[in-house]
C-alpha positions as CSV (number, residue, x, y, z in Angstrom):
1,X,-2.1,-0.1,10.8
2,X,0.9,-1.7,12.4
3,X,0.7,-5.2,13.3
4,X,2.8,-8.5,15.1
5,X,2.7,-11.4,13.7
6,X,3.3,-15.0,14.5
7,X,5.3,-16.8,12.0
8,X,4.1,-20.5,13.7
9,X,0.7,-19.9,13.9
10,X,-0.4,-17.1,11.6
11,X,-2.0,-15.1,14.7
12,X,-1.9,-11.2,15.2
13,X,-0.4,-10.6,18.7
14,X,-0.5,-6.7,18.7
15,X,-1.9,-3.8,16.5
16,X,-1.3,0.2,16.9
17,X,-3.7,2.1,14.5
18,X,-2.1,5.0,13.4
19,X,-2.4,8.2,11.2
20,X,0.7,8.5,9.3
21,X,1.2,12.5,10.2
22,X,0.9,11.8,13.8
23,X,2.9,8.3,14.4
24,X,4.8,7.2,11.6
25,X,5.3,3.5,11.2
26,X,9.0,3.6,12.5
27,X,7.1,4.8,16.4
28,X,4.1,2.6,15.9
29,X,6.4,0.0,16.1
30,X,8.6,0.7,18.5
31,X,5.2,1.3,21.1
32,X,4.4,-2.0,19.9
33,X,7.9,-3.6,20.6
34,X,7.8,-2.3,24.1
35,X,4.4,-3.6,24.8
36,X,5.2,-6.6,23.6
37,X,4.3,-9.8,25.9
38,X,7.1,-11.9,25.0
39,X,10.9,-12.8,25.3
40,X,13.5,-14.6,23.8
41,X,12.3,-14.2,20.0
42,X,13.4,-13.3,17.1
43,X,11.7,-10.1,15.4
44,X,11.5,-10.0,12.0
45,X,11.6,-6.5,10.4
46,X,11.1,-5.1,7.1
47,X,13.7,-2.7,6.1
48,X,11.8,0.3,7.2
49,X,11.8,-0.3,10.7
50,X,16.1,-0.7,10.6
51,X,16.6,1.8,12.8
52,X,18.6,1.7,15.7
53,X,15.8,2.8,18.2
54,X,14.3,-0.1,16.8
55,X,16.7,-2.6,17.8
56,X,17.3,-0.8,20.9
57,X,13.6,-1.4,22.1
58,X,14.2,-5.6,20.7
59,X,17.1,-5.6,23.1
60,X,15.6,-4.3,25.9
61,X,12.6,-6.7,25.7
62,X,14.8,-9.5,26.0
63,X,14.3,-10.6,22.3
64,X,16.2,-10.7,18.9
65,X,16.4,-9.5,15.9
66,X,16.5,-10.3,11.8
67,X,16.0,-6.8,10.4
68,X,16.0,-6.6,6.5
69,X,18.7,-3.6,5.3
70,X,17.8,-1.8,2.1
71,X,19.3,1.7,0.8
72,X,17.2,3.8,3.5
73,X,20.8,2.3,5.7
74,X,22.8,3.2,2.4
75,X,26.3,2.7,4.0
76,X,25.2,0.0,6.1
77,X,24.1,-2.0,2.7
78,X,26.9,-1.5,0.8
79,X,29.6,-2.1,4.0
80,X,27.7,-5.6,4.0
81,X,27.8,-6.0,0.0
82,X,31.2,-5.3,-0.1
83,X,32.0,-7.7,3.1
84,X,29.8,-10.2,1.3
85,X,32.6,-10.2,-1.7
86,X,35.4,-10.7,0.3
87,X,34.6,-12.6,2.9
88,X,34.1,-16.4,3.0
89,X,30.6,-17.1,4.5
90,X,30.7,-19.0,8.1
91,X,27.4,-21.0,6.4
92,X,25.1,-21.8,3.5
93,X,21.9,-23.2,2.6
94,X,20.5,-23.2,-1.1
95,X,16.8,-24.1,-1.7
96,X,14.6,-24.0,-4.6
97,X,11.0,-22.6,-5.0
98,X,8.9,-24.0,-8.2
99,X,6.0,-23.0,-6.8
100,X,3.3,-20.5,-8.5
101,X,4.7,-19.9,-11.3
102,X,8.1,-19.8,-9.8
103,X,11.2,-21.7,-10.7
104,X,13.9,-19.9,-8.1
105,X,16.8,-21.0,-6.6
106,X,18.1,-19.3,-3.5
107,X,20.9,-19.0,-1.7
108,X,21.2,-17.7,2.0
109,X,25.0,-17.0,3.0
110,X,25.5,-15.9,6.9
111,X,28.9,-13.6,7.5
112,X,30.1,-12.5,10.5
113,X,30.3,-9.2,11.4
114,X,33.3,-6.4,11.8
115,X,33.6,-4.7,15.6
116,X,32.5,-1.3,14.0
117,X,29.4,-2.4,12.8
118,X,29.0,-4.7,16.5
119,X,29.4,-1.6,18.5
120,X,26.8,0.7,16.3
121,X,24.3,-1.7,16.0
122,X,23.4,-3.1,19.1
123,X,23.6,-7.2,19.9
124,X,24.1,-6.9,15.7
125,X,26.4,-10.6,15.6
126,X,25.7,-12.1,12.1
127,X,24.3,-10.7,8.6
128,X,22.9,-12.5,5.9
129,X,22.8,-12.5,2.2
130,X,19.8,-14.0,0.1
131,X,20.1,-14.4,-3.4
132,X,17.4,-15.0,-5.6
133,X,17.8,-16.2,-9.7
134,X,15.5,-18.1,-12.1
135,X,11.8,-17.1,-13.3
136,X,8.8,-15.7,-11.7
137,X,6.1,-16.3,-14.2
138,X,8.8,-16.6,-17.1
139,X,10.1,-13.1,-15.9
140,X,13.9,-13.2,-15.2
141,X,14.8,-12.2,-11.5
142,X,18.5,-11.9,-10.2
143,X,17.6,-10.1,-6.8
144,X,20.1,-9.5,-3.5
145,X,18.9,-8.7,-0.1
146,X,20.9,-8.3,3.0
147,X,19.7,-8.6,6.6
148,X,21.3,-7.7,10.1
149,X,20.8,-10.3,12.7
150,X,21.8,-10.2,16.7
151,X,21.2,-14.2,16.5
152,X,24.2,-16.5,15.5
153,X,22.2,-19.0,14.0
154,X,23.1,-21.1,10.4
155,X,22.0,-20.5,7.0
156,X,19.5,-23.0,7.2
157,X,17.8,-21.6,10.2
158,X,18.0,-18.0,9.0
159,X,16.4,-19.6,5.9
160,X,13.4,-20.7,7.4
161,X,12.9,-17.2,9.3
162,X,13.1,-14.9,6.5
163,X,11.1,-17.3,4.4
164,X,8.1,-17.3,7.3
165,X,8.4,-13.6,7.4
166,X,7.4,-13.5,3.8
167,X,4.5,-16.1,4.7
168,X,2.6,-13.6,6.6
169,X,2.0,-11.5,3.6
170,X,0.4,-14.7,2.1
171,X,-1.6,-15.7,5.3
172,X,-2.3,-12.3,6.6
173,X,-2.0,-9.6,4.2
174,X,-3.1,-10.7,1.1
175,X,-6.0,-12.8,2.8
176,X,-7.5,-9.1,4.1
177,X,-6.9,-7.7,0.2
178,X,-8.1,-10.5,-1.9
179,X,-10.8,-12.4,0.4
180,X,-11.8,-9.5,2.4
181,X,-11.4,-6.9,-0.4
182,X,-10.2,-4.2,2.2
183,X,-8.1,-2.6,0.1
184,X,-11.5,-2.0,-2.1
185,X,-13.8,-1.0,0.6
186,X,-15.8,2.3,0.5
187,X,-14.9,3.4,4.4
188,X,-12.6,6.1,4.2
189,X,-13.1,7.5,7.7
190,X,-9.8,7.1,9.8
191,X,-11.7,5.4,12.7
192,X,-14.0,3.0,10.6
193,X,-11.4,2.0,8.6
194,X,-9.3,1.2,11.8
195,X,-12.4,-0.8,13.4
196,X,-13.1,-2.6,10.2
197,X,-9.6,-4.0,9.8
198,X,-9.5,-4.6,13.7
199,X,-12.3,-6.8,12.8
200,X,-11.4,-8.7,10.4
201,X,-7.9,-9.5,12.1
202,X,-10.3,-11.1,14.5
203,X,-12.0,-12.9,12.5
204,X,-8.3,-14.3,11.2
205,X,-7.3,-15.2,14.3
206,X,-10.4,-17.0,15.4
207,X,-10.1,-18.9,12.6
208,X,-6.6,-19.8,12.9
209,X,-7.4,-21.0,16.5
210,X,-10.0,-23.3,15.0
211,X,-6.9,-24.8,12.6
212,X,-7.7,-23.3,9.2
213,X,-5.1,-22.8,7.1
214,X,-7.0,-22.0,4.0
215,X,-10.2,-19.0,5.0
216,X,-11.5,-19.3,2.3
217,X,-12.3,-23.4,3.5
218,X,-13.2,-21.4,6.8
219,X,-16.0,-19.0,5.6
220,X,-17.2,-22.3,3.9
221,X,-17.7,-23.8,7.3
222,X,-19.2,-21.3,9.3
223,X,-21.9,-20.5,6.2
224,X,-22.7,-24.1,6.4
225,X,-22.7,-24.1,10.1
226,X,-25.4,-20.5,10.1
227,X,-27.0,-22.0,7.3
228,X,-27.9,-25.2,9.2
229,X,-28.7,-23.1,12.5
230,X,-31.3,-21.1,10.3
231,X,-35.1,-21.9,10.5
232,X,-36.2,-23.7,8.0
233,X,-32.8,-24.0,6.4
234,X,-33.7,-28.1,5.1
């Protein structure tokens, strides 16, 4: 299941069920892209959807993109680690995370871009290196990503988008695995797997619109509120 997500308000704005022999990922989300009710946005992509079609269709929608690059683009990642050495950054922003067991310090570095890499990635104006050092749980973690970007935005503001990209796995994702358990449920068909998860997105959304933030504090209220509705529920 392919979804669209709202960074502000944690709402799903589009879904494409799919069967992964007959529409990878890559063309689910391209469909979605072009169906997409909105302009003047910026996308944020994990680094399997960096593909060129892919940005093609974010172009054509009117909208932008902050696609993460990994070694599926091998040559594109390591023309940008290599820039990234010997290039002084237009802009930087360093934050720290000591949250949940964390105790990270990060620091996002925006380059520009050469005219090769402009004119084979379309609208492509800035990338953007994140570093991550310190402790996850006492764990050391020295990590480098790089992401391709048609906006020219500072480190700061690329900052806060790739940090609520990652938010959605917290208030979409992992809410459906460990509230919902769907990742432990029994369906197995295609379709009833699709409908069940279509379902619960709904359920998200609703109450996202109602202005939880936590669903667990959600399923608290509307048990009390069917509780009270009950007959002789005093």
């Amino acid at each position: 299941m392919f979804q669209a997500d709202c960074q502000h308000n944690g709402l799903v704005l589009a879904m494409d069920s799919r069967q992964q022999i007959t529409k990878p990922e890559t063309q689910a989300d391209q469909d979605i892209i072009r169906n997409l009710n909105s302009e003047n946005q910026v996308v944020t992509l994990d680094a399997i959807h960096c593909q060129k079609a892919t940005v093609q269709n974010l172009i054509n929608s009117n909208n932008d993109y902050l696609i993460t690059v990994k070694n599926n683009q091998k040559t594109l990642r390591k023309t940008l680690h290599d820039l990234a050495i010997t290039t002084p950054p237009l802009s930087q922003y360093i934050e720290y995370d000591k949250s949940r067991g964390r105790n990270i310090q990060r620091t996002v570095s925006v380059f520009s871009l050469p005219e090769n890499i402009k004119s084979a990635w379309l609208n492509s104006q800035r990338f953007i290196q994140v570093t991550r050092i310190g402790t996850r749980k006492y764990k050391p973690i020295d990590q480098t990503v790089y992401y391709l970007s048609s906006r020219q935005s500072n480190a700061q503001t690329f900052a806060a988008k790739i940090r609520g990209h990652w938010l959605i796995e917290n208030q979409l994702h992992w809410v459906k695995d460990a509230i919902f358990k769907e990742d432990k449920s029994p369906i197995c068909h295609f379709q009833a797997v699709t409908n069940l998860s279509i379902l619960l997105t709904i359920a998200i959304n609703l109450f996202r619109i109602l202005g939880f933030c936590s669903i667990t504090n959600a399923q608290t209220w509307l048990y009390g509120r069917l509780w009270g509705l009950a007959p002789n529920s005093e």
